[in-house]
N, C-alpha and C positions, 0 to 999 in steps of 0.2 A: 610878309612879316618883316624882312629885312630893310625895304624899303621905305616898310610904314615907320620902324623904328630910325633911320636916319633922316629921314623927312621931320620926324618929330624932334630931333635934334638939332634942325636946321646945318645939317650939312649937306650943302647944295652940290658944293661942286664933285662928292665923293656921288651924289645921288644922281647926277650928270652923268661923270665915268661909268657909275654901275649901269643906268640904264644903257648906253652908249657898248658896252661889252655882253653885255646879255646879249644884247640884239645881234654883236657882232657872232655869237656862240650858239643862236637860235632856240634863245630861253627867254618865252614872252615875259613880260610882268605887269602885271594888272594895277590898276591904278588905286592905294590901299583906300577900299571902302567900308572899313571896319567901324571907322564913326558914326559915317552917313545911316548905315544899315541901323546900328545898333541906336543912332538917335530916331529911326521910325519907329523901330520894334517899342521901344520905349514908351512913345508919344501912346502905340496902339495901345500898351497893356494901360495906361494910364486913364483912358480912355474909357475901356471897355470896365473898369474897376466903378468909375464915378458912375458908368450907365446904369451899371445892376445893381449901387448904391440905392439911387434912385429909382429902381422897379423895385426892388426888395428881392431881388432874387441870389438867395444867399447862396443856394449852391454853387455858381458861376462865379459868385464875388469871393467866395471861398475856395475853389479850385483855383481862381488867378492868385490867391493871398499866397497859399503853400507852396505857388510853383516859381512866383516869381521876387517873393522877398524873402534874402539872404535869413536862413537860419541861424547863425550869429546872430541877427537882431533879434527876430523874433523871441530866440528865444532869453538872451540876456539883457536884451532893454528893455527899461522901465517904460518909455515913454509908449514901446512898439505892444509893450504887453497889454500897456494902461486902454490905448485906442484898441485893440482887438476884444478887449472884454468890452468895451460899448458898441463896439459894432455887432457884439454877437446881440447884445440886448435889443439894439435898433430894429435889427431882423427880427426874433423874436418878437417884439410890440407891432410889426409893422403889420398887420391883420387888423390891429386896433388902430391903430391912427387912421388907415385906409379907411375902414367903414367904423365911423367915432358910433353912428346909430344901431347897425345891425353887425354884430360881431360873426365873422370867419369862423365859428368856434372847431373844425374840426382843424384850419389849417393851423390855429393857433395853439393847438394841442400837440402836432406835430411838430412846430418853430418850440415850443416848452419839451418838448423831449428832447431835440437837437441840442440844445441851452441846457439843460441836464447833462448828456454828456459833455459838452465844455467844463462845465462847472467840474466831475469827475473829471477830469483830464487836466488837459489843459490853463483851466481855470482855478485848476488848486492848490495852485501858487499863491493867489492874489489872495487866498483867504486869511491871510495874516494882514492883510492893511484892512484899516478902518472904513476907509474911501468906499473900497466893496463891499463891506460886509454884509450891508443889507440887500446888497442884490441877490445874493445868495438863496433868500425867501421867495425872490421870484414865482420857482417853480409850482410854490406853494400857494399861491395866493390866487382866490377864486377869481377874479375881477382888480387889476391892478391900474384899473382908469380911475378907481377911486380912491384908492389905497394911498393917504398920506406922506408914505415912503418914496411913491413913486411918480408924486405929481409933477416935479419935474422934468421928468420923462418924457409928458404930455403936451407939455407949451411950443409954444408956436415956435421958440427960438433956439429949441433944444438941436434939431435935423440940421437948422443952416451952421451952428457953431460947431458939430459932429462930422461935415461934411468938410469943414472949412479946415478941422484940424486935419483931416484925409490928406486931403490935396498937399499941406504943406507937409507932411510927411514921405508924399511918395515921391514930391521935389526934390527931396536931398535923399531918401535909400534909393529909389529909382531914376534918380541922375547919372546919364552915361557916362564911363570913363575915358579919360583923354587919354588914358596910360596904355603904351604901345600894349601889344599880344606879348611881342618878343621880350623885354619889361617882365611882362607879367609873370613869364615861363620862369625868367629868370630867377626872381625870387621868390618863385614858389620852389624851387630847388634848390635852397640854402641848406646850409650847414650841417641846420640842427634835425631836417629830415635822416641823416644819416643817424644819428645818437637816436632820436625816436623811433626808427624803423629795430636797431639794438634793442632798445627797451620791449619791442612790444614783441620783439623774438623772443628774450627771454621770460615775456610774459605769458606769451604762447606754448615754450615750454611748459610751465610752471600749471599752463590750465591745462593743457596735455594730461599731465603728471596726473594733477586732481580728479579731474574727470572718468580716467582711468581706474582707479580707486573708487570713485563714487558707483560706477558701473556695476564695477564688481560687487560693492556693498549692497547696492540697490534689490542684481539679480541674485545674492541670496536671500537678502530681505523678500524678493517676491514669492523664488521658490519657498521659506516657510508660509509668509504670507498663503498661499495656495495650500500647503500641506495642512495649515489647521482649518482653513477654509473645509476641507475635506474631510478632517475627521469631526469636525464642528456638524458637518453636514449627517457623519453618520450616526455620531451620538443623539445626536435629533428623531433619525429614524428609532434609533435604540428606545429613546425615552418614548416615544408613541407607543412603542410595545411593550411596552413597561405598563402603560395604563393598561393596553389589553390583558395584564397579567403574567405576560413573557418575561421570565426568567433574564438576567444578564448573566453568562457565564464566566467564571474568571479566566479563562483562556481567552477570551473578546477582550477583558480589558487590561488583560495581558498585553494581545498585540495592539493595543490604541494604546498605550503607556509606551511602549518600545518606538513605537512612529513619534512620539511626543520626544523623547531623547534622542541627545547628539549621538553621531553613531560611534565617537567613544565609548559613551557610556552605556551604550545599550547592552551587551555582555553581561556588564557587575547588575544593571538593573535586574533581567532575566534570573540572573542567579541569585541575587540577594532578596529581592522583593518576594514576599508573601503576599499574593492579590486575595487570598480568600480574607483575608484581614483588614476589616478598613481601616483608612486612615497610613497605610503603609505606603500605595502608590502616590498620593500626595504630598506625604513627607519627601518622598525619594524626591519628587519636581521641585519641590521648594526649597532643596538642597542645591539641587541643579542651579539654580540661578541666585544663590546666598552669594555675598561676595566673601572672597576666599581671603582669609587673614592668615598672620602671622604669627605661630605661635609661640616665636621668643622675639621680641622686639628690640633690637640692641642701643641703648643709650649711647647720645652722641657725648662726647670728652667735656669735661669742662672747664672753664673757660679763665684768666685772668681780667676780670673784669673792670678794676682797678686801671689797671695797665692799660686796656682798651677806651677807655673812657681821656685817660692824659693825652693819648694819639689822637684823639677824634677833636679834641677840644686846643691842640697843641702842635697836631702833626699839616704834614702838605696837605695840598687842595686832593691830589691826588689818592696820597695814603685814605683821607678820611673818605673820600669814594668810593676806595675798594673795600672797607672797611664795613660803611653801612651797606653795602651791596652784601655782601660776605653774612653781615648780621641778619639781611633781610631774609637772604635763601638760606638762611639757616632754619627757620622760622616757617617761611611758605613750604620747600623742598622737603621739611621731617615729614615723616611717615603722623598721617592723622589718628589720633590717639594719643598713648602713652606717651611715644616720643616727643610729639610736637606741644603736648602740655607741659611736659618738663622742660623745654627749651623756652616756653613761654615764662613760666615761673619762675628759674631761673634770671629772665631776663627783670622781671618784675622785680624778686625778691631781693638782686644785686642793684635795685636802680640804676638802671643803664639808659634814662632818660632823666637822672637829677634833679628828681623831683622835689628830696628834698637838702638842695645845695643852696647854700648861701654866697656861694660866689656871684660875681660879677658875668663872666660867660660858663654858661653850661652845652651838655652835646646838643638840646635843643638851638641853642643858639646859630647853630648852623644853617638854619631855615633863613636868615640873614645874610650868609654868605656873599662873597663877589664871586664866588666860582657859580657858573649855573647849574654845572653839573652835580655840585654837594649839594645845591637845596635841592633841587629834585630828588635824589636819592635819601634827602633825609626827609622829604613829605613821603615817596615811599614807603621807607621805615613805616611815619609814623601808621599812613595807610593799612599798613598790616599789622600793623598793634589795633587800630581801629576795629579789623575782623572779626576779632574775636570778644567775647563778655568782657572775660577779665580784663583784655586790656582795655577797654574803655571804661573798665571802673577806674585803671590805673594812670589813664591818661586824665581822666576827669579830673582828678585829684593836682594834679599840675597846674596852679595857677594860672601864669603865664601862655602859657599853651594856645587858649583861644585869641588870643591877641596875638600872638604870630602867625597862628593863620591865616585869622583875618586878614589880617593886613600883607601877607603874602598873596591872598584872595583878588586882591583890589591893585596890586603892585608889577604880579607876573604876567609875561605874556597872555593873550589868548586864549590861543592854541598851544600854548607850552602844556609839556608831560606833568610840570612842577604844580599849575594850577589846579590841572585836570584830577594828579592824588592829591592836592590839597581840599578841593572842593569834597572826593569822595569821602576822606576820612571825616573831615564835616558833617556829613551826608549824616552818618555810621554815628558816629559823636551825637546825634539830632536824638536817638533813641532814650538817650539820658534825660532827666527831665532838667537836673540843673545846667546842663549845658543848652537845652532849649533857652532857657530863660535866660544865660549868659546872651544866645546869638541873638535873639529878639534885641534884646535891651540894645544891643552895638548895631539896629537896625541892620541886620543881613537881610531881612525882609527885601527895604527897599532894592537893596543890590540886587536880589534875585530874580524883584521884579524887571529893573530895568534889564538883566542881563538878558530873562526869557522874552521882552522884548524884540531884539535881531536874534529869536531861536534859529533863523536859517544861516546864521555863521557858527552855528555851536556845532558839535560834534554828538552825534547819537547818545555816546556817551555820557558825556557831560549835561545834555539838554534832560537825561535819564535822571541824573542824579540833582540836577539845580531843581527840578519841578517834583520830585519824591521831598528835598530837603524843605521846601517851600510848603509842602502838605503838610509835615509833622511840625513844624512852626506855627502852620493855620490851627491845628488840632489845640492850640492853646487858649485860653482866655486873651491875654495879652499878646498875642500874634493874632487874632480876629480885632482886635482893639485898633493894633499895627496899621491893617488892610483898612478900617475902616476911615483912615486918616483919607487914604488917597484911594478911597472904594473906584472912581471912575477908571482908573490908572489899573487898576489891580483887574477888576471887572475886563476890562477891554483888553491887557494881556492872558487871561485865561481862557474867556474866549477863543482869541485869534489860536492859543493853543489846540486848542480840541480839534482844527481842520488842518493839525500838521499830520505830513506822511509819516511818522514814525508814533505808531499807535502806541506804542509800549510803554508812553507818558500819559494816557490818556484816563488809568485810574488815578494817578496823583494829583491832575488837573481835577478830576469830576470830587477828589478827596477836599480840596481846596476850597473849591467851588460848595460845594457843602456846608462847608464849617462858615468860612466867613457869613452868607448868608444866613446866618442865624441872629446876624445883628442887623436890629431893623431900620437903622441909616444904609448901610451894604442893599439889603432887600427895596429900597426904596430909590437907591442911583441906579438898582438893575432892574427894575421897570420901568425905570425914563431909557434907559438904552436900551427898551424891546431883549432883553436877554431871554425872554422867555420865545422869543421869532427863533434867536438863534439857535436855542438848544433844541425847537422841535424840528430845524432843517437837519440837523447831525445826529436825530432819532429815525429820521428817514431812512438811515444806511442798514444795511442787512446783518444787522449785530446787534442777537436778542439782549446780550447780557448788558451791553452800551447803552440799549434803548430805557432797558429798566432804571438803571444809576441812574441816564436823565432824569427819568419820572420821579426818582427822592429828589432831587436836585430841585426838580419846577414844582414838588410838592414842596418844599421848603421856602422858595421864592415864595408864596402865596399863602404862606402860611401866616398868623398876624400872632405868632409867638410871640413875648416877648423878649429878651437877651439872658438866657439863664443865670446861675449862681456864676462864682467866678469859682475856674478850675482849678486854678495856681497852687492852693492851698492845701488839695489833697492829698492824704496820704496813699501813694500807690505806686506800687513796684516799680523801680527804676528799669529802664533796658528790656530786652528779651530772650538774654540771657542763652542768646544763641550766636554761633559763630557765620560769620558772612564771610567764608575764604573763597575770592573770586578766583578763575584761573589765569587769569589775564595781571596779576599783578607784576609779575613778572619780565611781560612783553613789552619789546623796543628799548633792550638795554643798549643804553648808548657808549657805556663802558665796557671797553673791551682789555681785557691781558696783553702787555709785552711779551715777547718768548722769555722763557725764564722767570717772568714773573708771577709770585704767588696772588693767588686770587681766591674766592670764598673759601672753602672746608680749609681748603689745604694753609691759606692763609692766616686764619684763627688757629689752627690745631699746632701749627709748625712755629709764630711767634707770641702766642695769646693761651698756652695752656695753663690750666691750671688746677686748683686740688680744689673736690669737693663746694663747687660753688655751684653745680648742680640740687635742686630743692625740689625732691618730687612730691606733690603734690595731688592727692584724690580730687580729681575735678566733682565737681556735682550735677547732676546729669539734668542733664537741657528741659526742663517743662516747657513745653509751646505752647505759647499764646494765643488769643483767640485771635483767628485768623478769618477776614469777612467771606460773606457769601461774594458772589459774584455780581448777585443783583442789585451790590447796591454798594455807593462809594466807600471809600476807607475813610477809618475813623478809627484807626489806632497807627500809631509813628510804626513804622516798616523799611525797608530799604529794598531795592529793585530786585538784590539778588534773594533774599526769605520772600518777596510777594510770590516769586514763579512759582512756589515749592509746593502752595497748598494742594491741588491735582494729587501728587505724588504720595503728599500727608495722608489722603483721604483713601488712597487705593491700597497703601499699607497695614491700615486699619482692617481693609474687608479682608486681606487674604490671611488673616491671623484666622478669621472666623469661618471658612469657606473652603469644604472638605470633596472635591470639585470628582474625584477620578473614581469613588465607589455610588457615584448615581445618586448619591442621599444625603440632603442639608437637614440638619436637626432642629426641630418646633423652636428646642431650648437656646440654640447657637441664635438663630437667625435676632430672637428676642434677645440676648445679650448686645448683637449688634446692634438692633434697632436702639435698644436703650443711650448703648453706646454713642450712636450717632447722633439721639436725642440731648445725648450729653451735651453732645461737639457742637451742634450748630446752639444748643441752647447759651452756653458760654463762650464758643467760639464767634458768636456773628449776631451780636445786640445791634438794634437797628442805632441808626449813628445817630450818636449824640454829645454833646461835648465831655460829657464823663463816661469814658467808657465801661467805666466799672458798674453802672446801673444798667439793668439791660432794658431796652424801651423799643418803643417803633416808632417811625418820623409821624403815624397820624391815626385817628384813632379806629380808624375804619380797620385794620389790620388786627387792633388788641382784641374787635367787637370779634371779628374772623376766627380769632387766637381761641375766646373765650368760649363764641358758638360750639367750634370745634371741639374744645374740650369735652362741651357736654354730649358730643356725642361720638367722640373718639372712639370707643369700641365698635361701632358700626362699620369703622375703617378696618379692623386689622383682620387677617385672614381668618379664617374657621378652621378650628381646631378639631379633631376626632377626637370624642370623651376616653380613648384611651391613652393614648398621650400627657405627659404633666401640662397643666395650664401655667402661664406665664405669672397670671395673680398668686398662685401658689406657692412659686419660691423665693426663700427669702433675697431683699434687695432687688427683687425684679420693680420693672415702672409703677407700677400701680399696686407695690407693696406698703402695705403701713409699716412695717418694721424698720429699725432704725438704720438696716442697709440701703435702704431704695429711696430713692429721690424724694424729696418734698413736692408737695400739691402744688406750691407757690411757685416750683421753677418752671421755666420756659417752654412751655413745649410744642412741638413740630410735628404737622401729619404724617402719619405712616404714611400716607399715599409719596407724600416729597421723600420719603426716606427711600422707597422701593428706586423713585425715581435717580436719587444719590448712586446705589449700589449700581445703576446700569452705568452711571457715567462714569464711577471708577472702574467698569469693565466688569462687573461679574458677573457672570450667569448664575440667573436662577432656577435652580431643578425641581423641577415638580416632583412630590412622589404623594407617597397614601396619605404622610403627617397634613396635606393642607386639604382644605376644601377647595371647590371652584375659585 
């Protein structure tokens, strides 16, 4: 090596002396053949790549691909990526080219499963470029020697120009190097391997730490996991003997209630619980896991707001940093309730956003700054004003407001923090109806489109919240108007959306996709672009609830509606009147305290107090809104953090009704529920349509369904023993005429889907005498 490396330098006469002394010391040195070697190895893989090019032998062509071209190409070049997806295609056809008359079909069925997994793998990358998209259908396609899509495939000149870009690729990544060993060693031992070996110690630490922790969570997580596995097991046997007639004793469900409790609490349980009473060991559980509050909640001080407002609008880059940082955790950090609505109100009732000032700069105006660090802490701010209802009635109200954002939107980095809460309070802001119609009209549309665009430089985050923001915009008359300017543009970014890895945009893209098509220029650019190819290759994936939303999706493309009323005009509930406080608003503060200097609580309370400008306030309690099935896309404005909730909405409901630990559900409870539930999906989840307040289905075969059913909906519901009350019987039950029970005309849902609801919030259902079979 030493050798090789001064020979490459052309120092001869040092390379003279060396060998000259070697020999004199009895240390051979071989003549460096590191070139020679390495330009046959080379010649051979290149070689043997174009051989099984040309058989088709992809196994081989593929074992040489992963062993001998550097993974830095493969996998961050475009060019290395572009030729690997048609060489997997090449292989794959190459059955059919080989015999154009008698088709291979079992080998070709095996080359379309290998080509399958690329596509999941490897190849799910490229599904954001348009270039590919249609190869994607491949897999699907009975006969692709005729298939339009893929006649070029088939021509004579497709192999030699496929083959041609081969070879000129393996020229330059499998070109030997001239660059000595010794060279090489060298700078591969730079500098910055010691600071990254640092980093990935204290990363290793840090996964150490976690892990440990996760271990431990996990193995209590299993041992319960197993303990109710157990008694699930034996109350099973229990209920069997219950049909036989056998008695349950309350000393049985004595000791099944004590295994069910922590072994704190098992003691007071034993001693306080009265098992012969139902309804007692229930309560005692549902207590058990109640979350534990506070029963005097202490008001934080308040504030001179006045004074804070002259500093923020007046003081250093700095002050007004610590300033809104101080105001924001004041805000996130209260205690949820009492306290953090009087801090809201407060904040509201003082305008502490100047809303309505007539000056020239206001605190908003700090989103303008030259500091970077004030505008980001005042998109922050305004971020967590956005969380909640009121404040985004009271930010709506702000003029000005949407036009700094925007334009902060369109202004600030990237990947800056400052964009990322500017976009989300956007997001949150979308819920409003006059601030839809603000962001439309300043075409945030377009931005959104273009930004979702390159989604693979956005951040989970952000790519969460631009394609949620981008749905409740579609959800409008004049946002489907928007889209249909540039339907091809719009069409081809949502798309390419649907085959990103981060599934968790996937209902706001299929919400989008929804709505626009309803206008029938949109439905008619997206059957020149085969959109219906592509939504049945991504109904292929093993995701019932995914597969469904397409089916509205490709029921609506095909539909020959035509563009309903215009929605703009209606009167209907602004917002949803719910609070979205994420946990993460808080994280990657970049502002840190000097010693000695004041900072949040203590910073307000120590030079900002003040008398009585605290405004408490009775909030009025959260109705929720309808929240969709799962089967089928959104059609009402939402935001990422209220879309996850519904699951948890639905299970809350069952255990208000579901009396689990005395063996016995009641004829009367289960019908309350059902009704109940009849409510929820009846209001909660109208099939989508641009006015969400009418409740409808996207086709009619469903209403016919709806209607069938109706007339013979008691055939669905269990059998009741004549001693028992009948559900018709009391007043407000389903199928009461009296004026507490639901009307004929609303919506209704099979008990069959209802039974199925209560399994998927988790309940068990207990047989006893009240049902029939």
């Amino acid at each position: 090596m030493i050798k090789e490396y001064l020979t490459f330098e052309v120092f001869e006469e040092t390379v003279h002396s060396f060998d000259k002394e070697c020999k004199s010391k009895g240390k051979l040195v071989s003549k460096p053949q590191g070139s020679t070697l390495r330009d046959a190895k080379t010649r051979g893989i290149q070689k043997d790549l174009l051989s099984s090019f040309d058989d088709g032998d992809h196994k081989v062509f593929f074992e040489l691909w992963t062993e001998n071209i550097p993974s830095e190409i493969k996998d961050t070049d475009s060019e290395a990526q572009s030729l690997e997806f048609y060489l997997h295609i090449h292989f794959t056809i190459y059955p059919l080219r080989r015999h154009p008359g008698r088709h291979d079909r079992a080998e070709f069925e095996e080359r379309i499963s290998h080509f399958k997994q690329y596509l999941e793998t490897r190849g799910a990358a490229l599904s954001q470029t348009t270039e590919f998209l249609p190869y994607y259908a491949l897999p699907f396609v009975p006969n692709p020697t005729v298939h339009p899509s893929f006649k070029d495939l088939f021509q004579d000149s497709w192999i030699p120009q496929l083959k041609y870009k081969l070879e000129q690729f393996m020229s330059v990544t499998l070109k030997p190097s001239n660059t000595p060993r010794l060279l090489n060693l060298y700078k591969d031992g730079g500098r910055s391997t010691k600071e990254a070996m640092q980093q990935l110690q204290l990363q290793l630490v840090e996964s150490d730490r976690r892990i440990t922790s996760y271990v431990r969570k996990f193995n209590k997580m299993q041992a319960d996991y197993h303990n109710l596995i157990g008694i699930t097991a034996e109350l099973v046997d229990t209920l069997e003997a219950t049909v036989s007639g056998k008695m349950i004793s309350p000393e049985y469900l004595q000791s099944v209630c004590v295994r069910l409790f922590s072994s704190q609490m098992r003691q007071s349980v034993v001693q306080s619980t009265d098992f012969t009473r139902p309804g007692t060991a229930s309560s005692m559980l549902r207590a058990s896991i109640a979350p534990q509050r506070s029963k005097e909640v202490p008001m934080l001080p308040s504030l001179d707001y006045e004074k804070l407002k002259k500093d923020l609008v007046e003081g250093s880059d700095r002050l007004r940093s610590l300033l809104l940082q101080a105001l924001r955790w004041r805000l996130t950090r209260s205690l949820p309730g009492e306290q953090r609505d009087t801090v809201l109100q407060a904040f509201i009732s003082n305008d502490l956003l100047e809303r309505y000032s007539t000056k020239q700069k206001t605190v908003l105006h700090l989103m303008r700054s030259k500091n970077e660090i004030t505008r980001q802490y005042m998109a922050r701010l305004i971020n967590a004003f956005a969380s909640f209802a009121e404040g985004r009635v009271y930010l709506s109200q702000i003029p000005i407001l949407l036009k700094l954002l925007t334009e902060a939107l369109r202004t600030e980095e990237k990947d800056s923090l400052s964009r990322e809460n500017v976009l989300v309070a956007l997001q949150k802001l979308s819920l409003r109806r006059s601030q839809q119609t603000a962001m439309i009209a300043d075409n945030l549309i377009g931005w959104l489109v273009d930004e979702l665009q390159d989604s693979d430089c956005l951040s989970d985050y952000t790519l969460e919240y631009s394609a949620a923001l981008l749905m409740n915009l579609c959800l409008r008359t004049k946002g489907k108007r928007k889209c249909a300017e540039t339907a091809k543009h719009v069409l081809k970014v949502l798309t390419d959306l649907l085959g990103h890895e981060n599934h968790e945009i996937r209902p706001y893209v299929n919400g989008a996709l929804y709505s626009i098509l309803c206008i029938p220029s949109v439905r008619q650019e997206a059957k020149e672009m085969s959109v219906e190819e592509i939504l049945r290759c991504y109904s292929k994936e093993e995701n019932p609830d995914l597969n469904r939303q397409i089916e509205f999706i490709i029921k609506q493309l095909n539909s020959a509606d035509e563009e309903g009323p215009e929605s703009d005009d209606e009167e209907e509930e602004d917002d949803n009147d719910e609070d979205l406080m994420e946990t993460d608003l808080d994280i990657e503060e970049v502002l840190q305290p000097q010693p000695r200097e004041l900072s949040g609580e203590s910073l307000l309370t120590t030079e900002y107090l003040g008398i009585m400008t605290n405004m408490a306030k009775v909030k009025r309690k959260s109705i929720p809104l309808p929240q969709p099935s799962v089967d089928e896309p959104l059609q009402r404005p939402v935001t990422p953090s209220s879309h996850r909730n519904v699951v948890p909405l639905l299970a809350s409901h069952a255990v208000e009704y579901f009396d689990a630990c005395d063996g016995a559900l009641s004829c009367i409870k289960i019908m309350d529920f059902l009704k109940d539930i009849d409510f929820f999906l009846g209001d909660y989840v109208p099939a989508f349509t641009s006015q969400p307040k009418i409740p409808r289905t996207p086709d009619a075969t469903v209403s016919q369904d709806t209607s069938a059913h109706r007339a013979r909906g008691p055939a669905l519901a269990p059998q009741f023993s004549q001693s028992e009350p009948q559900p018709s019987n009391r007043p407000g039950s389903a199928s009461s005429t009296g004026g507490g029970g639901r009307q004929s005309g609303s919506k209704h849902v099979p008990t069959s889907h209802c039974w199925q609801i209560l399994v998927r919030a988790g309940c068990f259902i207990y047989p006893t005498r009240h049902f029939g079979r």
